[in-house]
N, C-alpha and C positions, 0 to 999 in steps of 0.2 A: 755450384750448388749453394755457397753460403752467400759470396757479395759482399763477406764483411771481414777483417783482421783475421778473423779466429778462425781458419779454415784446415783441420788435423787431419794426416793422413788417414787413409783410409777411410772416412767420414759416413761414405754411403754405409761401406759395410758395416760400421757400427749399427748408424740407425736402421738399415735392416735387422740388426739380432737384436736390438733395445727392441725394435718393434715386435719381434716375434717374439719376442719372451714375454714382455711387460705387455705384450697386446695393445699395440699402440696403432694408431692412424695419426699419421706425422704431418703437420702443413709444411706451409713455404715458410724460412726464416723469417722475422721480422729483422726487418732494416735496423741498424744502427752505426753507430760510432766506436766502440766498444772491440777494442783487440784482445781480450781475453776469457769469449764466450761467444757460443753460437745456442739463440732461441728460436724457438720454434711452437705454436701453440697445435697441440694434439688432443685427440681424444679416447675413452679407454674405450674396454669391449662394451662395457655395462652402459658407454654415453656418455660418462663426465669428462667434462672439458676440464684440462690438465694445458703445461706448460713443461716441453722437455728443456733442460737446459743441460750443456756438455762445455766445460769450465779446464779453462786451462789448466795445469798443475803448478800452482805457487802459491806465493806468501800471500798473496789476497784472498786469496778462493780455500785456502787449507781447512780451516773452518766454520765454512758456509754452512754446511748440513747439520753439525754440531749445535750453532747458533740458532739456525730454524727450528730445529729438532728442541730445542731447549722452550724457546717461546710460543713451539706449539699453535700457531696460530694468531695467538693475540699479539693484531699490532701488526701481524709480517703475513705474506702467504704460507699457508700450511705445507709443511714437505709431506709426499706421501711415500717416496722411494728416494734412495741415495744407492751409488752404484760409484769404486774407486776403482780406475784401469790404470794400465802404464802411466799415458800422459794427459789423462782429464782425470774431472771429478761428473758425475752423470746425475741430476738432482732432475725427479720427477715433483712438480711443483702446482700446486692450488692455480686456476687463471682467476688473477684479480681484474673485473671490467673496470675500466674506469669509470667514474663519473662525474660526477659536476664539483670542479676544480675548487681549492678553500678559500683563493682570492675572490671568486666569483659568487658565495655562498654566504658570507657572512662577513662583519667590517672587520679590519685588522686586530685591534683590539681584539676580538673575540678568535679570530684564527689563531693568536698565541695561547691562548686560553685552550684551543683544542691539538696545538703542535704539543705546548707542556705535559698535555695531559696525557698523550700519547707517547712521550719520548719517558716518564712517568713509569707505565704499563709496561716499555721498554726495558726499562734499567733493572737487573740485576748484577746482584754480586760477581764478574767473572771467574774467577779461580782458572782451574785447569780445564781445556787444554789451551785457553784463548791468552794472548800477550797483552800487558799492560798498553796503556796508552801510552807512555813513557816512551816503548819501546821502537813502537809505529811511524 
């Protein structure tokens, strides 16, 4: 079912009960390289195309939902659900479509000028419960 590193027991029957609860219609994973997450882009009852993501339990992922949940949107995709089990973390998530790449949109000079200004929008104070950069 997943195809990729992150493969938790019992897998199906989660996304069965994510589905039934959360009213979800689950696709097929997307591919990747990534050992400590299985995605998959879903849709709700109401039609909005959503992203379930189901995140291993450790030091990387601890405070993902924390940190979405803090920026709200700007800058990141919007969390709409977070869900803590035994051995994942479960983040119902905004699908961001791609589109026309920053190399390909504007000259470099100017792509820093919109990385900065983004990374900018980004920054906040972390305090509790996120670790120093020090630490990382």
């Amino acid at each position: 079912m997943s195809g990729m590193g992150f493969d938790p027991p019992g897998l199906a029957a989660v996304l069965r009960d994510l589905s039934r609860r959360w009213q979800l219609t689950v696709g097929e994973p997307i591919r990747h390289d990534g050992m400590c997450g299985w995605v998959a882009p879903a849709r709700t009852a109401a039609g909005a195309e959503v992203v379930l993501k189901l995140a291993r339990r450790d030091t990387e992922s601890r405070h993902e939902a924390e940190g979405l949940r803090r920026w709200a949107g700007a800058g990141t995709a919007l969390l709409h659900r977070t869900e803590d089990r035994d051995d994942m973390h479960v983040l119902l998530l905004e699908r961001c479509v791609p589109g026309t790449m920053l190399r390909h949109a504007l000259p470099e000079r100017e792509q820093d000028a919109v990385v900065a200004g983004l990374l900018c929008r980004l920054w906040q104070p972390a305090g509790r419960p996120f670790r120093p950069l020090h630490e990382m």
